[in-house]
C-alpha positions in Angstrom: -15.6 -25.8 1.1 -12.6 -24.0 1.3 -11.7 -19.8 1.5 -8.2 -18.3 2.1 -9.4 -15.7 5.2 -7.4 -13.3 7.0 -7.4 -13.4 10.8 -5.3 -10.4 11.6 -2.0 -8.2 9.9 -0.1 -11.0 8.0 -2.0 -14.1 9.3 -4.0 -15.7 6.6 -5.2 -19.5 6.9 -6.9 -21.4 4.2 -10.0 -22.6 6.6 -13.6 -24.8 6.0 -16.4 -22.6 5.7 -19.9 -24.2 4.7 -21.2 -24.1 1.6 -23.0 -20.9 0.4 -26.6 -22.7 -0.6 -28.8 -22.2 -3.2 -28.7 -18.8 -4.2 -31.6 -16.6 -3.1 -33.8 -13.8 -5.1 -32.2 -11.6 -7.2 -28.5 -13.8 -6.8 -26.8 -16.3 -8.6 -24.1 -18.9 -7.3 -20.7 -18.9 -8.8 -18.2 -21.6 -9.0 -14.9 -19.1 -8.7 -12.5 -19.8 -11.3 -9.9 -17.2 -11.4 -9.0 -14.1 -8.9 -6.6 -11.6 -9.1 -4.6 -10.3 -6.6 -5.0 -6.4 -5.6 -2.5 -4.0 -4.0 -5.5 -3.5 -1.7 -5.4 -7.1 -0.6 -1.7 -6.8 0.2 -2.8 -3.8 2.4 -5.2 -5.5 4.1 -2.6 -8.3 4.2 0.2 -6.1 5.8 -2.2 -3.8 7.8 -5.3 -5.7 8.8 -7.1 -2.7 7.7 -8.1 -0.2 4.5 -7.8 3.4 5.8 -10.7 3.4 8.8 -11.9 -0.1 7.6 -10.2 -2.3 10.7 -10.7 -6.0 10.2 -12.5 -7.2 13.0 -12.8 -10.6 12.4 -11.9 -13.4 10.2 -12.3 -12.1 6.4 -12.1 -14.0 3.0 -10.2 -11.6 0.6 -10.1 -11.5 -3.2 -12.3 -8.6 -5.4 -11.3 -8.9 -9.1 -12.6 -12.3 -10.2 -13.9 -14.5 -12.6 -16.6 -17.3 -12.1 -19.3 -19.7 -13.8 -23.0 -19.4 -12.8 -24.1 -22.6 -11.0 -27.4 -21.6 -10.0 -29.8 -18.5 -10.2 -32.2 -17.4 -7.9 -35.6 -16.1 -8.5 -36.9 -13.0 -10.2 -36.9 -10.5 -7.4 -39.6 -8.8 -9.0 -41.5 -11.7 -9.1 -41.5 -12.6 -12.8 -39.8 -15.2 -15.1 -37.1 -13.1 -16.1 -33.6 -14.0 -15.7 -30.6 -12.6 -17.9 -28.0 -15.2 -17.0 -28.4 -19.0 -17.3 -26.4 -21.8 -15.7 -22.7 -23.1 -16.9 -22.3 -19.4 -18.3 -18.9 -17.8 -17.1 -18.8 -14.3 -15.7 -16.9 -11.2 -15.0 -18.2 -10.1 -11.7 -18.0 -6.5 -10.0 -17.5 -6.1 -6.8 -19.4 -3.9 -6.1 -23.2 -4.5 -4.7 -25.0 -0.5 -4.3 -28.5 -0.6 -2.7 -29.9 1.1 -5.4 -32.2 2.5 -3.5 -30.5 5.6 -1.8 -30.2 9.8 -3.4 -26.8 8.6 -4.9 -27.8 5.5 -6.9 -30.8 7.3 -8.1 -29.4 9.5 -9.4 -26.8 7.3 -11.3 -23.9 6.9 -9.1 -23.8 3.3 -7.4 -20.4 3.8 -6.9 -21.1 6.5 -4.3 -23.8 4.4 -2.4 -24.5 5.3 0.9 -24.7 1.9 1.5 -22.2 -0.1 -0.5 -21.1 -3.2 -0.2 -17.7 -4.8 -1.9 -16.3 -8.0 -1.5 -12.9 -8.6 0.2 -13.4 -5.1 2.1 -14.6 -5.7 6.0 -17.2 -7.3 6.9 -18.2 -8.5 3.3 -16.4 -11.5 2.3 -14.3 -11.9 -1.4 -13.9 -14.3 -3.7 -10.9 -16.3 -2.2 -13.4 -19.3 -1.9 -14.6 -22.1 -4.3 -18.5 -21.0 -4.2 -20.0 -17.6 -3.2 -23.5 -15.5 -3.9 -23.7 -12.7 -6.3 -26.0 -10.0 -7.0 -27.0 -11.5 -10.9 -26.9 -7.4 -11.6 -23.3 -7.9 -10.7 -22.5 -10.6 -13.4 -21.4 -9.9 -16.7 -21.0 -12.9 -19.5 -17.6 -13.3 -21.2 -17.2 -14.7 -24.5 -15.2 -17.7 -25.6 -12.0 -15.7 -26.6 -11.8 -14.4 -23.0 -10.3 -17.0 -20.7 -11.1 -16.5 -16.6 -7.5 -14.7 -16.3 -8.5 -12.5 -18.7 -11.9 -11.9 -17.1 -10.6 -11.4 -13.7 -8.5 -8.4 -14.4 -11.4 -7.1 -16.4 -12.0 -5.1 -12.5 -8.6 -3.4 -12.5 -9.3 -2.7 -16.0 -12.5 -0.2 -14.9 -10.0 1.4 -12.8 -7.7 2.9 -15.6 -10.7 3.4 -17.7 -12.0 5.9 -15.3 -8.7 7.2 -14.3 -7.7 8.0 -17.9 -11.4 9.5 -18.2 -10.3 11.9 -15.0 -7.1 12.8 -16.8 -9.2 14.4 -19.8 -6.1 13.1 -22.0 -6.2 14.8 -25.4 -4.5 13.8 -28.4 -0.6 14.7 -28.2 -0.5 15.5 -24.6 2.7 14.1 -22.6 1.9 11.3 -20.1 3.8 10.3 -17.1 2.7 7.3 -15.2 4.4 6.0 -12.3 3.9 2.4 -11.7 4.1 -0.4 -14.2 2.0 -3.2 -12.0 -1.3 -4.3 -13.2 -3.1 -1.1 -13.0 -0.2 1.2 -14.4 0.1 -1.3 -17.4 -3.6 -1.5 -18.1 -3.6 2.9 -17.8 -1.0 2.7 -20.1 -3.0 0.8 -23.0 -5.8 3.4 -21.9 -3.8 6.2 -22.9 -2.1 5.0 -26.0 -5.6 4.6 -26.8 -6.7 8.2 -26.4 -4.0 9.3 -28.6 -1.5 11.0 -26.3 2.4 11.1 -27.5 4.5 10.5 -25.6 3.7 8.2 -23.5 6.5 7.4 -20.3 6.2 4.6 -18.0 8.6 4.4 -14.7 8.9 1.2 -12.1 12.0 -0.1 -10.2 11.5 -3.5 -11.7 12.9 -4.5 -15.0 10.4 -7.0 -16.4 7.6 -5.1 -15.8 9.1 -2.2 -17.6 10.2 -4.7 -20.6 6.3 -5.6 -20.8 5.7 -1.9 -20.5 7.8 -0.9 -23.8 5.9 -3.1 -25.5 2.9 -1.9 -24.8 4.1 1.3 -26.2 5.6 3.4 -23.6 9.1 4.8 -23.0 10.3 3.1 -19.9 12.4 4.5 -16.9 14.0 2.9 -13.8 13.5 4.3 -11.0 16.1 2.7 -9.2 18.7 3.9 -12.0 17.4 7.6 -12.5 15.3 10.6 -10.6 12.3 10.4 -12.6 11.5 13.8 -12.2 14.9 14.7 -13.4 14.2 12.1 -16.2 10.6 13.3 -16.8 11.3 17.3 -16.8 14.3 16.4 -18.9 12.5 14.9 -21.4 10.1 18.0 -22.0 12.3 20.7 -21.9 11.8 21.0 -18.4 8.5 22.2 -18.7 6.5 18.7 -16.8 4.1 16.3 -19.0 0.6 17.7 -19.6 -0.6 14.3 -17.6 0.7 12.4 -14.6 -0.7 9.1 -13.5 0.0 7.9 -9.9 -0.2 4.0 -10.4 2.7 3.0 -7.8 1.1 3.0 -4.5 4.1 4.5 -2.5 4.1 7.8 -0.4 7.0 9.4 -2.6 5.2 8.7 -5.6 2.6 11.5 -5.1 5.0 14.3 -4.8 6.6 12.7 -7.9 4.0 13.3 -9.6 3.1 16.6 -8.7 6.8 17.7 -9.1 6.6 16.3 -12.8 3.2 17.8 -14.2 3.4 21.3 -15.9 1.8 24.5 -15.3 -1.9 24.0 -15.8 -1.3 20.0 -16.0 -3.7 17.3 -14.7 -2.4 15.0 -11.4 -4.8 11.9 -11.2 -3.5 9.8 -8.1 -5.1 6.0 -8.5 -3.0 4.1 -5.9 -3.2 3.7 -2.0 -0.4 5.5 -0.3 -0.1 5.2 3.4 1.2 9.2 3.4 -1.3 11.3 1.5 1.1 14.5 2.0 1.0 16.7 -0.8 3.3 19.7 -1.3 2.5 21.5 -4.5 
């Protein structure tokens, strides 16, 4: 079958790799249907590594994705249950916790001493045509979803749970910087908690065109400081909230420079200079 892998910084091949198999206890096997494209993977992409994870060896990327259940393994507990059933279609996450260890016991997987996530050395993505899940991992779609839709349901979890750190309340200012996929699906987050007004900055114009109509006030950053245009637009007192959605070094202090006294800063993308001067 085929998978897009990365060899090393900037070489990726589409190779043969065999077929995954039947799936064993406790998995499924997905056909993949759709996969989204991360900022992480272009890091990987540019870098050949993810902070201190250094590809080592050839690695099939792709984390936010979309799939139909072709098979399902056996009841790991050794019954006759199983939730899914074959031909269903599934949002899948990533993430695979041991569920086992103090952190998952206590009801945070996503601090697993022993996690595993696709696309991130050594675990392979989804870039391929067929792969093995964790069934646990698998979440059914319904019809008015299509496998786009599904895929980006992943990045979606990230702005929920950024917009949960923010602790918007209703009427507070909001700043995000960023208006890629994660930026734009904060965005709808926010609107949705109630906070007025809502600005939105990126140096490209058609994001920021999709951005206004998702209700926020755009601002190019290519045209204007948007710290001037940020402070400017509340008095010069900063926005109650500022989101860091843009994945660039400057960005950070951006932020920071535009939150007010007592403000929250939640920084969501990967910057290669964590430098902070408050």
């Amino acid at each position: 079958m085929t998978a897009v892998r990365l060899h090393g910084p900037r070489d990726l091949r589409v190779d043969q790799v065999p077929h995954p198999g039947p799936p064993g206890p406790g998995d499924v096997l997905l056909r993949v249907t759709a996969i989204g494209i991360c900022g992480s993977d272009l890091h990987s992409y540019k870098d050949g590594r993810i902070g201190d994870n250094i590809l080592e060896a050839p690695l099939t990327l792709g984390h936010e994705f979309a799939g139909i259940v072709e098979a399902i393994g056996d009841d790991p507990m050794g019954g006759d249950f199983k939730a899914l059933e074959p031909g269903m279609r599934v949002a899948v996450d990533p993430a695979q916790p041991c569920w086992r260890c103090e952190m998952c016991e206590h009801g945070h997987p996503n601090l697993c001493h022993h996690l595993h996530f696709c696309g991130s050395y050594p675990d392979d993505g989804s870039l391929v045509q067929w792969m093995h899940m964790p069934a646990r991992t698998c979440f059914p779609i319904p019809d008015h979803i299509d496998d786009a839709g599904a895929a980006l349901l992943e990045p979606l979890g990230i702005a929920v749970h950024a917009v949960d750190l923010a602790k918007i309340k209703v009427a507070n200012s909001v700043a995000i910087l960023g208006a890629g996929c994660i930026g734009l699906s904060i965005l709808q987050m926010v609107k949705l908690s109630g906070a007025q007004p809502i600005y939105i900055s990126d140096k490209f114009p058609w994001r920021l065109k999709v951005a206004e109509k998702l209700g926020g006030i755009p601002i190019n950053c290519d045209e204007v400081d948007p710290v001037e245009a940020f402070l400017r637009a509340t008095g010069g007192n900063g926005v109650d909230v500022a989101i860091e959605a843009a994945w660039a070094d400057h960005s950070v202090q951006q932020c920071a420079e535009m939150v007010r006294l007592g403000g929250r800063l939640v920084i969501v993308g990967i910057s290669e200079d964590d430098t902070l001067v408050m």
